[in-house]
N, CA, C and O atoms as a GROMACS GRO file, in nm:
protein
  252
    1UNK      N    1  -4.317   2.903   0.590
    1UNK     CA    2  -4.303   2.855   0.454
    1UNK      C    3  -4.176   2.770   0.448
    1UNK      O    4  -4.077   2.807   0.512
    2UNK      N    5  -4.172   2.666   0.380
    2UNK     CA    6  -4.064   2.568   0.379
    2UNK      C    7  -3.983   2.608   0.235
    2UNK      O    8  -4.051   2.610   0.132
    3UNK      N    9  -3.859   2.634   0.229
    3UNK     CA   10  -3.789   2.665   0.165
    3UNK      C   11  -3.684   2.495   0.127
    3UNK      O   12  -3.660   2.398   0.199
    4UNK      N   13  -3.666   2.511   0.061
    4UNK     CA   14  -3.594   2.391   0.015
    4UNK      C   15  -3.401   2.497  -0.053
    4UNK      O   16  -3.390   2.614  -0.089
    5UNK      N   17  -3.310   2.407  -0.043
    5UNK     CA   18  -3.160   2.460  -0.087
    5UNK      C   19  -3.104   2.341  -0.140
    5UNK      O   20  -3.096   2.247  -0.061
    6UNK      N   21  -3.049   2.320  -0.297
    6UNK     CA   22  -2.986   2.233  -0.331
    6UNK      C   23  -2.852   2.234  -0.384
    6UNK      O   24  -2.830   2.288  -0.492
    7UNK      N   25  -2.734   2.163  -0.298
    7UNK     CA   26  -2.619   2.221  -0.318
    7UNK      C   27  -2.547   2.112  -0.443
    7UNK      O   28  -2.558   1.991  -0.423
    8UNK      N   29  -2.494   2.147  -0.537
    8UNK     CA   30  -2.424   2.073  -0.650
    8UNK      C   31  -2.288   2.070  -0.577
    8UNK      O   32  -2.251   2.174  -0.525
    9UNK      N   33  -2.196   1.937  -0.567
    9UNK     CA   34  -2.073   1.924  -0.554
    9UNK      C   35  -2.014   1.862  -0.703
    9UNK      O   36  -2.081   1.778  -0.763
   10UNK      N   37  -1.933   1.891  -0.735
   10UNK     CA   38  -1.852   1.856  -0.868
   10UNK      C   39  -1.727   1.778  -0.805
   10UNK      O   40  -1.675   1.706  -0.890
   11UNK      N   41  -1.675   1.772  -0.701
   11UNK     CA   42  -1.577   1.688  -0.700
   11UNK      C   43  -1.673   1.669  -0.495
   11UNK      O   44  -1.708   1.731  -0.394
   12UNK      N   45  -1.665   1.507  -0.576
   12UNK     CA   46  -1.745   1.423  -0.445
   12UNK      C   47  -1.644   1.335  -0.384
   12UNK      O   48  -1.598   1.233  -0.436
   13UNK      N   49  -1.610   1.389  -0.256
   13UNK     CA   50  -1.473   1.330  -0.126
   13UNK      C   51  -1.570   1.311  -0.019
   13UNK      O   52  -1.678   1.369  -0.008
   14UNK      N   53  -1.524   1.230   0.051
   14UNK     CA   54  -1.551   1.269   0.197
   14UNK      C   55  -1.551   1.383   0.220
   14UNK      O   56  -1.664   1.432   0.220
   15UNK      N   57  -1.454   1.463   0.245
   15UNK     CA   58  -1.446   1.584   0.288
   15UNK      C   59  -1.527   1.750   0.235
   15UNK      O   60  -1.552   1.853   0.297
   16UNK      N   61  -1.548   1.705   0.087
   16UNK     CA   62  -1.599   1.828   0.031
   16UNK      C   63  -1.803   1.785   0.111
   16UNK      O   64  -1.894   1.866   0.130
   17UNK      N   65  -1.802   1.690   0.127
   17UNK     CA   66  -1.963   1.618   0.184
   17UNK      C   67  -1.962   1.684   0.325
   17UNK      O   68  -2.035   1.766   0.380
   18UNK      N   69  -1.855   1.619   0.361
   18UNK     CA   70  -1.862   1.692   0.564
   18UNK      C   71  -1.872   1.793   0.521
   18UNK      O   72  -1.989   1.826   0.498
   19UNK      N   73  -1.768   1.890   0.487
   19UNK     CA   74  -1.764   2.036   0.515
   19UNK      C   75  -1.869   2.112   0.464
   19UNK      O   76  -1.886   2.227   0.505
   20UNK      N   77  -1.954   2.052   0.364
   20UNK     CA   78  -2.106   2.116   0.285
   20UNK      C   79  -2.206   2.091   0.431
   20UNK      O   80  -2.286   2.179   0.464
   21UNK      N   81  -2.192   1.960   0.514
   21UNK     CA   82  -2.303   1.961   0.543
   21UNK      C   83  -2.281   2.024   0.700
   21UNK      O   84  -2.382   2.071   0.753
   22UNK      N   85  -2.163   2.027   0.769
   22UNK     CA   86  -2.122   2.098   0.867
   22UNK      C   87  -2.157   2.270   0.821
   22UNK      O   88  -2.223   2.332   0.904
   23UNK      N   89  -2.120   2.340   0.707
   23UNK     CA   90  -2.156   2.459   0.738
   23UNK      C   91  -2.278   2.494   0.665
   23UNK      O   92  -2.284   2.617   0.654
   24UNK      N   93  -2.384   2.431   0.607
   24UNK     CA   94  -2.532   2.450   0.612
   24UNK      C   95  -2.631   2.417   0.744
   24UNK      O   96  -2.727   2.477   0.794
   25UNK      N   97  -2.565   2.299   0.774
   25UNK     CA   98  -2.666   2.293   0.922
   25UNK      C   99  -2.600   2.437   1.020
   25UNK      O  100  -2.677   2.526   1.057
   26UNK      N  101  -2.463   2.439   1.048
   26UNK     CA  102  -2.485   2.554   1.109
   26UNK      C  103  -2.560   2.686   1.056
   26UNK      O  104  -2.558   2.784   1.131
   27UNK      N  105  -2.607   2.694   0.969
   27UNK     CA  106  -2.656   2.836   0.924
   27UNK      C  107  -2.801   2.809   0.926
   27UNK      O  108  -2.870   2.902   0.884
   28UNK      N  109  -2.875   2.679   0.975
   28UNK     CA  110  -2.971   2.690   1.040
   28UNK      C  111  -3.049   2.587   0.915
   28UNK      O  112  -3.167   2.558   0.937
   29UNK      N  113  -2.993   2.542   0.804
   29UNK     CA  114  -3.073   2.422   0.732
   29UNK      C  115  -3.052   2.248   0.792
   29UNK      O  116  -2.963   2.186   0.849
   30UNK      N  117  -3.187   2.219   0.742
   30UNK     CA  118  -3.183   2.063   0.784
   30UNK      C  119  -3.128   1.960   0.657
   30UNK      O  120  -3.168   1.994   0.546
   31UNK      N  121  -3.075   1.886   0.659
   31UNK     CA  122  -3.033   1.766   0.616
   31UNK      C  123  -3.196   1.711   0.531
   31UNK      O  124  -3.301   1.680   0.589
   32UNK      N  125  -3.171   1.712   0.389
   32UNK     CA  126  -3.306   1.620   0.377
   32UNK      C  127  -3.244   1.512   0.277
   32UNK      O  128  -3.330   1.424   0.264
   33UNK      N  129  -3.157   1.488   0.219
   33UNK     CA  130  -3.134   1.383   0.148
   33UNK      C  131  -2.977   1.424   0.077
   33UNK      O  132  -2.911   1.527   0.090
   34UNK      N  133  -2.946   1.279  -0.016
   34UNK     CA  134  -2.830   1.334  -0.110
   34UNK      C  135  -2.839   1.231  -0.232
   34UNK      O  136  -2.877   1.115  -0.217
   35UNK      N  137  -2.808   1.275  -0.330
   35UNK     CA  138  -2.826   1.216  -0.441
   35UNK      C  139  -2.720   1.229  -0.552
   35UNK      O  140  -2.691   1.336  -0.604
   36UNK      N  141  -2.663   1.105  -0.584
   36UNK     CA  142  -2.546   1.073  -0.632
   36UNK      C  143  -2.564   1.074  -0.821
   36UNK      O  144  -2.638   0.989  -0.871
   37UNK      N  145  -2.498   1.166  -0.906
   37UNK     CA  146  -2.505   1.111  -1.039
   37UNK      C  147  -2.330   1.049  -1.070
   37UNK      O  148  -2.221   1.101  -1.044
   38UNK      N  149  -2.372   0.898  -1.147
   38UNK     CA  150  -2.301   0.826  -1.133
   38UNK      C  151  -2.222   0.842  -1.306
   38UNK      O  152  -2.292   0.844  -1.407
   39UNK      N  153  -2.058   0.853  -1.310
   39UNK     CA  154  -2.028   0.783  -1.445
   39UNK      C  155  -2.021   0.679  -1.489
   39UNK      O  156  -2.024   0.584  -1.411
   40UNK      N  157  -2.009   0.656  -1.626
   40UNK     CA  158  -2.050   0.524  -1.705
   40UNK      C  159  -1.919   0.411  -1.634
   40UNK      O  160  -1.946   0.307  -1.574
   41UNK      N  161  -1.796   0.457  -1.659
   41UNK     CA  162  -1.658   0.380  -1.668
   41UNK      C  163  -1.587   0.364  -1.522
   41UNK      O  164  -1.494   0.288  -1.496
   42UNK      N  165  -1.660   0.462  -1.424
   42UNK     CA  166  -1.574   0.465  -1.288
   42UNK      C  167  -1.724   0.420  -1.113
   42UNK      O  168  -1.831   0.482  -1.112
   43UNK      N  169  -1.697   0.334  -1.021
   43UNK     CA  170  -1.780   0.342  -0.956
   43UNK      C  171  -1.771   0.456  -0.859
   43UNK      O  172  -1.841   0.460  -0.758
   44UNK      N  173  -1.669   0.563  -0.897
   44UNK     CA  174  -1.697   0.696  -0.803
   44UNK      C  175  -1.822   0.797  -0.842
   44UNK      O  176  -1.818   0.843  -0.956
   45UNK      N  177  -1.898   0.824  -0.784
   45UNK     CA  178  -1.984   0.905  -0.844
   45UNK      C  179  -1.906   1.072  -0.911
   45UNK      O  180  -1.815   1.137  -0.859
   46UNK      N  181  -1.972   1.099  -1.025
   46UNK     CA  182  -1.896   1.188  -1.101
   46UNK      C  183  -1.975   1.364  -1.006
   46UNK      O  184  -1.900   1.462  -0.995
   47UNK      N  185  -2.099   1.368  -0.961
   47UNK     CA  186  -2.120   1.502  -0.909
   47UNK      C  187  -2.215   1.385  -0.737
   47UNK      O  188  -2.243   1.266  -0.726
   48UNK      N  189  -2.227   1.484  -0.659
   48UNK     CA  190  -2.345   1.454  -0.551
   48UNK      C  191  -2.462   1.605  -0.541
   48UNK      O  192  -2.424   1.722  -0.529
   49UNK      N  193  -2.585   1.564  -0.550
   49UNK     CA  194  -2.636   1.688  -0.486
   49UNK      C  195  -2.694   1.670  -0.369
   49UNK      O  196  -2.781   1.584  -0.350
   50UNK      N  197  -2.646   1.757  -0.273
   50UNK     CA  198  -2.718   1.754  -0.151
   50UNK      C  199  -2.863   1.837  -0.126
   50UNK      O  200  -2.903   1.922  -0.205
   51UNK      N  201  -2.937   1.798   0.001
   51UNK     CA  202  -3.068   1.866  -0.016
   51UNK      C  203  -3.115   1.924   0.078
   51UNK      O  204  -3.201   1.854   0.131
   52UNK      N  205  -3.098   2.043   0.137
   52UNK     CA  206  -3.169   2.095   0.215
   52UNK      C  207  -3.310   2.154   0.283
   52UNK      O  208  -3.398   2.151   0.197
   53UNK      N  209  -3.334   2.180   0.344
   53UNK     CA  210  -3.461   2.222   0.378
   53UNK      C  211  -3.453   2.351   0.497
   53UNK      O  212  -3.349   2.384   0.553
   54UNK      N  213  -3.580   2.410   0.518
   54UNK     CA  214  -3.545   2.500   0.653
   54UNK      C  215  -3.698   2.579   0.626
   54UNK      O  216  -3.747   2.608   0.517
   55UNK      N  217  -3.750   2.600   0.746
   55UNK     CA  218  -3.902   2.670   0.803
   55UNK      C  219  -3.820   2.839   0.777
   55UNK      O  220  -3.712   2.872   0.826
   56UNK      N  221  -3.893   2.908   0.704
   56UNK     CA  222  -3.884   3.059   0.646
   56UNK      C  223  -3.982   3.128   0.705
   56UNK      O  224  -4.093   3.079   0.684
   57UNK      N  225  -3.983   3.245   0.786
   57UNK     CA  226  -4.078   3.308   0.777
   57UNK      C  227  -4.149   3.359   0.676
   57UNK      O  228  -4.111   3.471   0.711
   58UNK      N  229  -4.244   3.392   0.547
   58UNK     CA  230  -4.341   3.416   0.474
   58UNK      C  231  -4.510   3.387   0.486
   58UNK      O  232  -4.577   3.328   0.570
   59UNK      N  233  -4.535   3.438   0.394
   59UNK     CA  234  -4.710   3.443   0.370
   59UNK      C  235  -4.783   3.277   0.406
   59UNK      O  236  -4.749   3.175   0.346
   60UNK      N  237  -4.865   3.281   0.495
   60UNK     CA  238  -4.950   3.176   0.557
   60UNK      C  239  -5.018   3.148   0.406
   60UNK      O  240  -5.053   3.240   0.333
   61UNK      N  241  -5.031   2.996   0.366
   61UNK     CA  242  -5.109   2.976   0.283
   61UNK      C  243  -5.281   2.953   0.320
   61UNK      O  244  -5.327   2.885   0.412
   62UNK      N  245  -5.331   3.006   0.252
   62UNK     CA  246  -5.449   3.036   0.317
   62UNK      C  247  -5.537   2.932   0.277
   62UNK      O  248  -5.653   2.972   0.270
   63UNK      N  249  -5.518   2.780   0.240
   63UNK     CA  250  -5.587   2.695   0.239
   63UNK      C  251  -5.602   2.619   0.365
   63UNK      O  252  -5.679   2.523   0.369
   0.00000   0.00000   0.00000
């Protein structure tokens, strides 16, 4: 079963990005995207959410 994990950052650096995505891939999630919400007055983005993914063991869908 594919599980999906979406992480909210409130203060978007370089660094708070590496260190989110350095210690989710080690804990065994994949990288699936990132998505920036932007403020009106500044071109820094005001939050990022990142997007994970990862194969779960659970119930076979039976279609």
């Amino acid at each position: 079963m594919l599980t999906y994990r979406v992480i909210e950052l409130s203060t978007v650096t370089e660094e708070t990005i590496q260190d989110t995505l350095n210690e989710l891939t080690a804990q065994g999630w994949n990288y699936d995207g990132m998505q920036f919400a932007m403020r009106d007055a500044s071109r820094r983005p005001a939050m990022a959410f990142l997007l994970f993914t990862r194969d779960e063991p659970g119930e076979s869908d039976p279609s």
